[in-house]
N, C-alpha and C positions, 0 to 999 in steps of 0.2 A: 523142870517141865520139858519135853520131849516135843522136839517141833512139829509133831505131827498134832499132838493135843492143842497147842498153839493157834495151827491152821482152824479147826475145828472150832478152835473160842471164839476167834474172827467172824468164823462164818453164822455162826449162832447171833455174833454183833448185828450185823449186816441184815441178817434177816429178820432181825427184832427192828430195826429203824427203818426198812423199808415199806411205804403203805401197799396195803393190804386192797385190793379191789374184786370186788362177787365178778366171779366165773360167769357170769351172766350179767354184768352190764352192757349197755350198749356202748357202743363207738359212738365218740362225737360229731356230730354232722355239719358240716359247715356248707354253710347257703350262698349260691354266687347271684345275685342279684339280678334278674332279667328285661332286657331292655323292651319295653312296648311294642307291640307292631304293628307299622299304620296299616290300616282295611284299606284294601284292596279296590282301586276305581274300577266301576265294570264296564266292559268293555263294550265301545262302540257296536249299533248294531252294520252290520256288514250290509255296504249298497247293493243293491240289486241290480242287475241287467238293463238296458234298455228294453227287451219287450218284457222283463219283470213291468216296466214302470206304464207302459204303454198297455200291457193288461190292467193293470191297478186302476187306471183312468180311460175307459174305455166311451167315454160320452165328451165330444169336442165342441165348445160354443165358438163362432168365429164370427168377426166381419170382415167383408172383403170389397176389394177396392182394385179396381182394373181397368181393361178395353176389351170387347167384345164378349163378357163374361157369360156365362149361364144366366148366372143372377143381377147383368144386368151393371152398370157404369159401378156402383154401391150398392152393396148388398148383405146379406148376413145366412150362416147357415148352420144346421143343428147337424152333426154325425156321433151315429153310435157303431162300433166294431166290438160284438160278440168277442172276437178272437184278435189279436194285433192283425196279423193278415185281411181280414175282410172284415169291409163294414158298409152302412149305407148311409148317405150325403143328402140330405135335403134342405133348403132354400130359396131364397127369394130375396128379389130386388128391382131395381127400377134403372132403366134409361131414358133418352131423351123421348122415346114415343109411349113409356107405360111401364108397370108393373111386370116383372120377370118372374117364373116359377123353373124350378130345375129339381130333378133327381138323379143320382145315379150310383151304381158301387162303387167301393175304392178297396181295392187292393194293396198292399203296402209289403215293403221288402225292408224288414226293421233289422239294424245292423249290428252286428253283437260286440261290440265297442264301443263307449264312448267319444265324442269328437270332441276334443279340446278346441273353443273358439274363444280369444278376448278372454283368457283366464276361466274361463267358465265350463263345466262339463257337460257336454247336451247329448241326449238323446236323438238317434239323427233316424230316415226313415226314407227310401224312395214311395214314390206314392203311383198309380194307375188309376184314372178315374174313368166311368165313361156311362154316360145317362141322356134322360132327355132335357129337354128344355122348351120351354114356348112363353109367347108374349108378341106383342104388337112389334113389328119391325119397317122400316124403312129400306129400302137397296138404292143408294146415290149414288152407283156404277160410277167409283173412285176412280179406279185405276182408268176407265172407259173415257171419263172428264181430261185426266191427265196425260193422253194420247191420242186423243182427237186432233187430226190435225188443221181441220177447217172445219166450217159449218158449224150449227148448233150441239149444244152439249148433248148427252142422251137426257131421257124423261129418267125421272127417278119413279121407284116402283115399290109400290106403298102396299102391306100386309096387316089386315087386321089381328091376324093372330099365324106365326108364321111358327113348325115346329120344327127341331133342330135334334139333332144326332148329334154328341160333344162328348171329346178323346183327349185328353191331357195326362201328363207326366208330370211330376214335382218332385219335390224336395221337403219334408216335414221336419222339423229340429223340436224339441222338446226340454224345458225346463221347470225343475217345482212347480209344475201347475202350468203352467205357460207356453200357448204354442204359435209357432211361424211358418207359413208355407208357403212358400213361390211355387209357380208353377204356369206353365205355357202347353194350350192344345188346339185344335182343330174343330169346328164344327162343319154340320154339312145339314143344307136344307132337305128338310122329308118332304116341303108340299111346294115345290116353286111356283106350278100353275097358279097358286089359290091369289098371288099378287096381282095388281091391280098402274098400268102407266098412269105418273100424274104428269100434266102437260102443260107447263106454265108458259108455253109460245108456241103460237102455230109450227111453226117449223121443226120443233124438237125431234129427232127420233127417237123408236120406241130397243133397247137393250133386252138381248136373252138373261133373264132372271141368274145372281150371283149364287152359285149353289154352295160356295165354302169360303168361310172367313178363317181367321186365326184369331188368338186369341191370347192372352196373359195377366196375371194379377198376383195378388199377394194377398194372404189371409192369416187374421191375426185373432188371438182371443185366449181361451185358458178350458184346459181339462180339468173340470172338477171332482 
């Protein structure tokens, strides 16, 4: 046998014990196993501005607590601001001679930052107020008493209803719902004539009517 016919037997071998697979099966597919994926927390909503937060709440209940106030030693007051900038102030309250009433606008300079105070983040705010006021008043010519240097004191000078022009500047801070304002201003008498000297001893004299006090307080309450 001739090595060539040899080659040829082999190869006949080989191919008769080889398996046989169709021209068209498929390839094996091996599967890698896929790890879960945890859902997604969603995301914080993003805090808004201070006059975001100061529009959102644009109606303030307060009570307020002072010396020489609009509304009076204790008082309380309702404000609503259309716009953060501008709004109007009304209430009421009592001193030692009565019943106080007050109005006026308030302006506001609301500050495009946050003020970090005691850990906390407030909404801060300059304030402009300025309205009327009226209620029973009394003038005990303080300053008049405390410079006297002989003789009787002055009379004091008693108004059944005295009305007042009042000018203040503050400071507004804002929290979830919650507000605080300091604030210090000026009033000036609109009727001084209309007073009345009380003369608890002949000898008193009679004092030119005080036409401007000052004034300060704190007010406290919540924007709902």
């Amino acid at each position: 046998m001739s090595w060539i016919a040899l080659l040829v037997t082999l190869a006949d071998i080989t191919s008769a014990s080889a398996p046989l697979l169709p021209s068209n099966s498929a390839a094996p597919v091996y599967h890698t196993p896929v790890e879960p994926v945890e859902p997604l927390e969603p995301a914080e909503p993003a805090e808004g501005s201070p006059k975001d937060e100061f529009a959102a709440h644009p109606v303030t209940i307060e009570s307020r607590l002072g010396f020489g106030l609009p509304t009076g030693v204790f008082g309380g007051a309702l404000s609503y601001s259309p716009i953060p900038a501008l709004g109007l102030d009304c209430g009421a309250g009592a001193n030692l001679k009565g019943l106080q009433l007050a109005c006026g606008l308030r302006a506001r300079l609301v500050l495009g930052s946050r003020a970090r105070s005691f850990g906390v983040d407030l909404s801060r705010a300059f304030t402009l107020t300025s309205g009327l006021s009226t209620g029973p008043y009394e003038d005990n010519h303080v300053f008049e008493r405390f410079t006297a240097a002989d003789g009787p004191g002055p009379a004091s000078r008693n108004y059944q209803r005295a009305y007042w022009w009042n000018t203040d500047i503050g400071v507004e801070e804002r929290y979830e719902g919650l507000v605080l304002r300091a604030f210090g201003g000026v009033a000036l008498l609109l009727n001084p004539g209309a007073g009345s000297d009380v003369l608890t001893a002949s000898d008193q004299r009679g004092e030119p009517a005080t036409t401007t006090i000052g004034y300060f307080g704190i007010g406290m309450g919540a924007a709902p």
